[in-house]
C-alpha positions as CSV (number, residue, x, y, z in Angstrom):
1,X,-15.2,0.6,3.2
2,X,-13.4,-2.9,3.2
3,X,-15.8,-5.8,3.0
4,X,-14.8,-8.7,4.8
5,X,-15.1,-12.6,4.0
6,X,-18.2,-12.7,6.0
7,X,-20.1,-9.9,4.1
8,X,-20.2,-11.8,0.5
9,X,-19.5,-15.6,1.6
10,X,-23.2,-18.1,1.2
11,X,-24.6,-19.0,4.7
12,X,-25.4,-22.2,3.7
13,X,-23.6,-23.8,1.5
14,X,-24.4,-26.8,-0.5
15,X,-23.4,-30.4,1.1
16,X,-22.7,-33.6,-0.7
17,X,-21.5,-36.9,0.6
18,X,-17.8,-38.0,-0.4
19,X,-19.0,-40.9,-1.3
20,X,-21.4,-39.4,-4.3
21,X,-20.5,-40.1,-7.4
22,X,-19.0,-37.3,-9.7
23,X,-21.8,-37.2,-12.0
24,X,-24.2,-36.5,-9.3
25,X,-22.4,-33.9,-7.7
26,X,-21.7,-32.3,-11.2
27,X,-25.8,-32.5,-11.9
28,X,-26.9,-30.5,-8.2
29,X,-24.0,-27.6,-9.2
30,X,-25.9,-27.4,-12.6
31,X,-29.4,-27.9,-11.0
32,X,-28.4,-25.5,-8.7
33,X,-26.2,-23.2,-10.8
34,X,-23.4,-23.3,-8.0
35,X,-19.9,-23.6,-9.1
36,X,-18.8,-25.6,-5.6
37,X,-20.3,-28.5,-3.4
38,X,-18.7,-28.8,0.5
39,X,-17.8,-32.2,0.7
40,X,-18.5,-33.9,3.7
41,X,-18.6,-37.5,5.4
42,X,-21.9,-38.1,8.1
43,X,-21.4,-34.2,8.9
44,X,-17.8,-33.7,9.3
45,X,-16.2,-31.5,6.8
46,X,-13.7,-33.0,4.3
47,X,-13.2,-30.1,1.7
48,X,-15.0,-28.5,-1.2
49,X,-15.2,-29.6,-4.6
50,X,-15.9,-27.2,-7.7
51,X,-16.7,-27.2,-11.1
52,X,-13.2,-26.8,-12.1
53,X,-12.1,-29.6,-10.4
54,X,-14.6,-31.6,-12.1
55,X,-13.2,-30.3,-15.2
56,X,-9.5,-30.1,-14.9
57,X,-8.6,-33.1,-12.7
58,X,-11.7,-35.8,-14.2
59,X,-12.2,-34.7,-17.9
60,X,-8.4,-33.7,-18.7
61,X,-7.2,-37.2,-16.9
62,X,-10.3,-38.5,-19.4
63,X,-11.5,-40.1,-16.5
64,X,-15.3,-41.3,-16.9
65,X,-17.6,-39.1,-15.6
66,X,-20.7,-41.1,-15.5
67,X,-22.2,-44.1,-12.9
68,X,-21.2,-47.4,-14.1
69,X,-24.4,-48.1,-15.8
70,X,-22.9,-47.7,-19.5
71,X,-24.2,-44.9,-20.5
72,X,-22.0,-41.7,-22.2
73,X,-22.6,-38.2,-20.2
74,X,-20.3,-36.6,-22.8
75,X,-22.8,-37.2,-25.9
76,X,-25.8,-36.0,-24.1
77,X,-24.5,-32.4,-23.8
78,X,-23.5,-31.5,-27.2
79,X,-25.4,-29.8,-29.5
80,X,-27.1,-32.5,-31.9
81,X,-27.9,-30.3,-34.9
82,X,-26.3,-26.9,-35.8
83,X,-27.8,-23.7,-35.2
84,X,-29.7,-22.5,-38.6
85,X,-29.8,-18.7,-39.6
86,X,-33.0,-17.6,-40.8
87,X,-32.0,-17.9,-44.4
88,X,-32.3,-21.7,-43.5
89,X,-28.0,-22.2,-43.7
90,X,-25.9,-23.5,-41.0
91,X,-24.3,-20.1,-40.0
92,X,-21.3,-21.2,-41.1
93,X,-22.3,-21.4,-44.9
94,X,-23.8,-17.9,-44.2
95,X,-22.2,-15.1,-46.5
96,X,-19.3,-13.2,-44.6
97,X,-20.6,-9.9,-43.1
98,X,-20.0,-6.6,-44.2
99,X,-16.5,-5.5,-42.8
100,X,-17.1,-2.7,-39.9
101,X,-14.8,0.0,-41.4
């Protein structure tokens, strides 16, 4: 049986203001974990912005992604120390696995 738009689509989809900043938008979609925001202006719809619009058309144009307030988004979100194996090495100092063969 063919499933139409209306059996998988969400009811009520997330709404942010066009005038929101990116960073804010990008936080609710990861608060959230949606990967789109309908955009709207005082209730009329504008158009839908996504994750990967975030990504593509802001971070590849290495357009800043946070409020003017001086502070880096990028160097919050990266892991600060690297993950440990339990011999106490980074896993990339680890010894090579045995070969599956």
């Amino acid at each position: 049986m063919a499933q139409t738009v209306a059996d998988v689509m969400t009811a009520d989809p997330m709404t942010i203001e066009a005038d929101v900043e990116i960073s804010a938008a990008a936080q609710q979609m990861r608060d959230n974990d949606v990967g789109s925001i309908v955009v709207q202006d005082h209730g009329q719809l504008l158009g839908v912005v996504t994750d990967r619009d975030i990504v593509v058309r802001l971070v590849a144009a290495q357009r800043e992604l946070t409020p003017r307030s001086g502070r880096s988004a990028p160097a919050a979100r990266y892991t600060r120390s690297p993950r440990r194996h339990r011999c106490g090495t980074r896993y990339s100092s680890c010894a090579p696995r045995p070969s599956a063969g």
